[in-house]
C-alpha positions as CSV (number, residue, x, y, z in Angstrom):
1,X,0.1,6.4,27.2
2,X,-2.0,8.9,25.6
3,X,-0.3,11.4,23.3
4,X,-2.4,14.6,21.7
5,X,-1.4,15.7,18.4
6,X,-1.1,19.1,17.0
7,X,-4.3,18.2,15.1
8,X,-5.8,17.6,18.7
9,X,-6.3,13.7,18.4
10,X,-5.4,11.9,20.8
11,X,-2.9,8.6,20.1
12,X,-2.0,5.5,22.0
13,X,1.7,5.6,22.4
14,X,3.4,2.7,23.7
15,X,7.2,2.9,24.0
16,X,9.7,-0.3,25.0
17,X,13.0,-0.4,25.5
18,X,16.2,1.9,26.2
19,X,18.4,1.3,23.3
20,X,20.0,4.2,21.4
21,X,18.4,3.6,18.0
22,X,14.5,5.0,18.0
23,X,12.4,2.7,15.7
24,X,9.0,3.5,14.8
25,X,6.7,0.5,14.2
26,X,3.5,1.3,12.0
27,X,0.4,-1.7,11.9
28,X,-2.0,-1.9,9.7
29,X,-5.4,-1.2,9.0
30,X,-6.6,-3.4,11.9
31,X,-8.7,-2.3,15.1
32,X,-6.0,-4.1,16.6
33,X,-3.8,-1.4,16.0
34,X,0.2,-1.9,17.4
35,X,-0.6,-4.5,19.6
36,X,-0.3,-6.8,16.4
37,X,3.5,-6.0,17.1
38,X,4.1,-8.2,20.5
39,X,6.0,-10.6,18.6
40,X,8.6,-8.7,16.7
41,X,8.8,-6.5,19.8
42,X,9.8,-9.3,22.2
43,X,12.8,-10.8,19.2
44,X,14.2,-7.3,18.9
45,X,17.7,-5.9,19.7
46,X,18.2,-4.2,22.8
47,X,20.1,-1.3,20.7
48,X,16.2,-0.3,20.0
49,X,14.4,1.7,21.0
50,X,10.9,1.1,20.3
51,X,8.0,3.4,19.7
52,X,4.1,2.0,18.8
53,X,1.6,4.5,18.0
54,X,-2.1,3.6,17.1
55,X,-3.2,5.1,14.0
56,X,-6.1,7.6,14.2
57,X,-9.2,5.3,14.3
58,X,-7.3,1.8,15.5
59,X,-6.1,0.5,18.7
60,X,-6.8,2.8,21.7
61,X,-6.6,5.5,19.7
62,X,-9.2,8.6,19.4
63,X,-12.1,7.1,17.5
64,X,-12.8,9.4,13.9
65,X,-16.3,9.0,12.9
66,X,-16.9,11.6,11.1
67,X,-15.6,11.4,7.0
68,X,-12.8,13.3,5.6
69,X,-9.1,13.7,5.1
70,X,-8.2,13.4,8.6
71,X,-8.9,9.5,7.3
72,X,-6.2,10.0,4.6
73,X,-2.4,8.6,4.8
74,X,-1.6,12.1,4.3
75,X,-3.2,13.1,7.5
76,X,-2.0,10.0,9.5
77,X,1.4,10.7,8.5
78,X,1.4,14.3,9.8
79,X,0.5,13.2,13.1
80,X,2.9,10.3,13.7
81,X,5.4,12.7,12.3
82,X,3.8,15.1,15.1
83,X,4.3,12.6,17.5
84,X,8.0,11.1,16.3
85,X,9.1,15.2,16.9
86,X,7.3,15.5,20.6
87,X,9.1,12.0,21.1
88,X,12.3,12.2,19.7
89,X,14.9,14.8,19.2
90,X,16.4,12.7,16.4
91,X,16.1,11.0,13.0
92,X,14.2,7.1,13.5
93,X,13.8,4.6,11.4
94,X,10.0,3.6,10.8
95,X,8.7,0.1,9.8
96,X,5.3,-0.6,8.7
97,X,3.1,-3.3,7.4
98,X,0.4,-2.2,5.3
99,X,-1.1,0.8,5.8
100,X,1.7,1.6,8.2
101,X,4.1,1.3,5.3
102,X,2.1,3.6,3.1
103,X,2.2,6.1,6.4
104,X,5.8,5.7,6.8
105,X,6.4,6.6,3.5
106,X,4.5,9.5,3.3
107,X,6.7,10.5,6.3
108,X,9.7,9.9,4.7
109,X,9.1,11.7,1.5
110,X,7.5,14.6,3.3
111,X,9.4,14.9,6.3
112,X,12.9,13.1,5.2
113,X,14.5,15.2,8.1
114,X,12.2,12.9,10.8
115,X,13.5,9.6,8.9
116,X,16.7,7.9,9.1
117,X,15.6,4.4,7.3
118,X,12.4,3.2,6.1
119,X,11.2,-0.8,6.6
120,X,7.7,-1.3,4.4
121,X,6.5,-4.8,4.6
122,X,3.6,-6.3,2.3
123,X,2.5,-2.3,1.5
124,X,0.3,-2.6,-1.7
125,X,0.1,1.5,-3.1
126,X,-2.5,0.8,-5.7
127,X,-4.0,-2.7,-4.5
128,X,-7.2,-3.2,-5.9
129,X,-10.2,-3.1,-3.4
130,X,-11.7,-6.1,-3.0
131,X,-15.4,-6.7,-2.5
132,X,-15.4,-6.3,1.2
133,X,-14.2,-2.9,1.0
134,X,-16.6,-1.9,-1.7
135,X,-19.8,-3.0,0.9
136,X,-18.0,-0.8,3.4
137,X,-18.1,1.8,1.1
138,X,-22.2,1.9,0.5
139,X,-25.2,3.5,1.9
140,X,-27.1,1.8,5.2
141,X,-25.2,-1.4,5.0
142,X,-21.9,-0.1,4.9
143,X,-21.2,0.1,8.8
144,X,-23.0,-3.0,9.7
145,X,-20.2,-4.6,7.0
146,X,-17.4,-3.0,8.7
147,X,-18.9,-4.3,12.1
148,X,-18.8,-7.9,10.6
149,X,-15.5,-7.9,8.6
150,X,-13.3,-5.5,10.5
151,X,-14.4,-5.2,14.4
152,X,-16.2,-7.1,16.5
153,X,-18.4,-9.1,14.4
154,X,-18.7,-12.8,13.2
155,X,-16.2,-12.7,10.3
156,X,-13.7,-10.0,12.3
157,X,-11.3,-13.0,13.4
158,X,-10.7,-14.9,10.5
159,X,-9.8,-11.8,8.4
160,X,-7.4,-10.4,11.3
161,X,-5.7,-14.3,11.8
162,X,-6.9,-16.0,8.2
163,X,-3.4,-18.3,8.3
164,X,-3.8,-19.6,11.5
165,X,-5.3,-22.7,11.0
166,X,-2.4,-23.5,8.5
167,X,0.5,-22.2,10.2
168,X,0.7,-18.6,9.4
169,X,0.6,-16.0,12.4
170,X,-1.5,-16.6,15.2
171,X,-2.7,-14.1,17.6
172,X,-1.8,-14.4,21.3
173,X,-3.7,-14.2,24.5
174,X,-3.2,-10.6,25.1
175,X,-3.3,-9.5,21.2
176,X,-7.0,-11.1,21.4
177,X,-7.5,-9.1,25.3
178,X,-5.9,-5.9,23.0
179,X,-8.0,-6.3,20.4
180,X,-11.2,-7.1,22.2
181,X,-10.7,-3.8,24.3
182,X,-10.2,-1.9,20.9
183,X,-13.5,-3.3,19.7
184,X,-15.3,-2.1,22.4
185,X,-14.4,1.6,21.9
186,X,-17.2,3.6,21.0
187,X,-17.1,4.4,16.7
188,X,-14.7,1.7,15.8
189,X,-17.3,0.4,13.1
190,X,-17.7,3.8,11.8
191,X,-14.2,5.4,12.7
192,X,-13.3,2.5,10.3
193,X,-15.7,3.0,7.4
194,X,-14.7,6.3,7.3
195,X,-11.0,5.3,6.2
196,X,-12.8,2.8,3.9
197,X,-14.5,5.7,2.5
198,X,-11.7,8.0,1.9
């Protein structure tokens, strides 16, 4: 369900469950956005009460073309935190992988009122770029390598799944449908660049 911010962005919300204990998940940066969750959603307690919110720019989110510190982990955190307080009346805990660790954080040392515990999985806070994120970042080819690395193009896949083939996670049939549909949004490429950029 689609939730609008006090920013006026509009967020994919999806909540599961009727446990007593609210628990935020955050994703990563992936156009996938929560659906990457499914897994850890289906194993959980039914004590929780889950919440999934699609960054700005991922899942079926509001697509942010445009550059600027709306792209920032400062200005994702202010409007999960915006929706966490039009959602709950109470303290949650937030888990994040990634960039949904580095938002969770933020939250928590911003808005510690919002937070009753704090899960970060794999976050790096000064991770080195590595070379794909430097082509996103340039002139003219910069979206067409976001297009072939992070959405719907050629190499998207095997950076969203690269462990697969060996073991590691695997995406199911309606993460791939999820994921698919997210590609198809209008701005994704750019909407993504723009985070690059920031």
């Amino acid at each position: 369900q689609p939730v609008v911010t006090a920013a006026g962005t509009q967020l994919n919300v999806v909540t599961q469950g009727e446990g007593t204990i609210p628990v935020v998940l955050r994703h990563d940066a992936d156009v996938a956005g929560g659906v990457t969750w499914d897994g850890v959603v289906a194993g959980l307690d039914p004590r929780f009460a889950v919440m999934r919110v699609d960054l700005p720019g991922f899942g079926l989110s509001e697509r942010l073309p445009t550059e600027g510190s709306r792209h920032t982990v400062a200005s994702m955190a202010e409007e999960v935190a915006d929706v966490i307080r039009q959602t709950y009346g109470d303290r949650v805990v937030i888990a994040g992988v990634g960039l949904g660790g580095e938002v969770g954080a933020e939250i928590a040392a911003t808005q510690p009122g919002l937070v009753s515990g704090l899960v970060m999985v794999d976050v790096d806070f000064y991770k080195d770029e590595t070379w794909v994120e430097r082509v996103e970042k340039l002139p003219w080819v910069g979206t067409a390598a976001t297009y072939a690395f992070e959405t719907a193009g050629p190499l998207a896949n095997d950076r969203w799944a690269p462990n697969c083939g060996a073991g590691g996670w695997c995406p199911s049939s309606s993460q791939s449908a999820a994921r698919d549909l997210a590609e198809s949004i209008v701005d994704t490429s750019a909407s993504i660049r723009a985070f690059r950029r920031t």
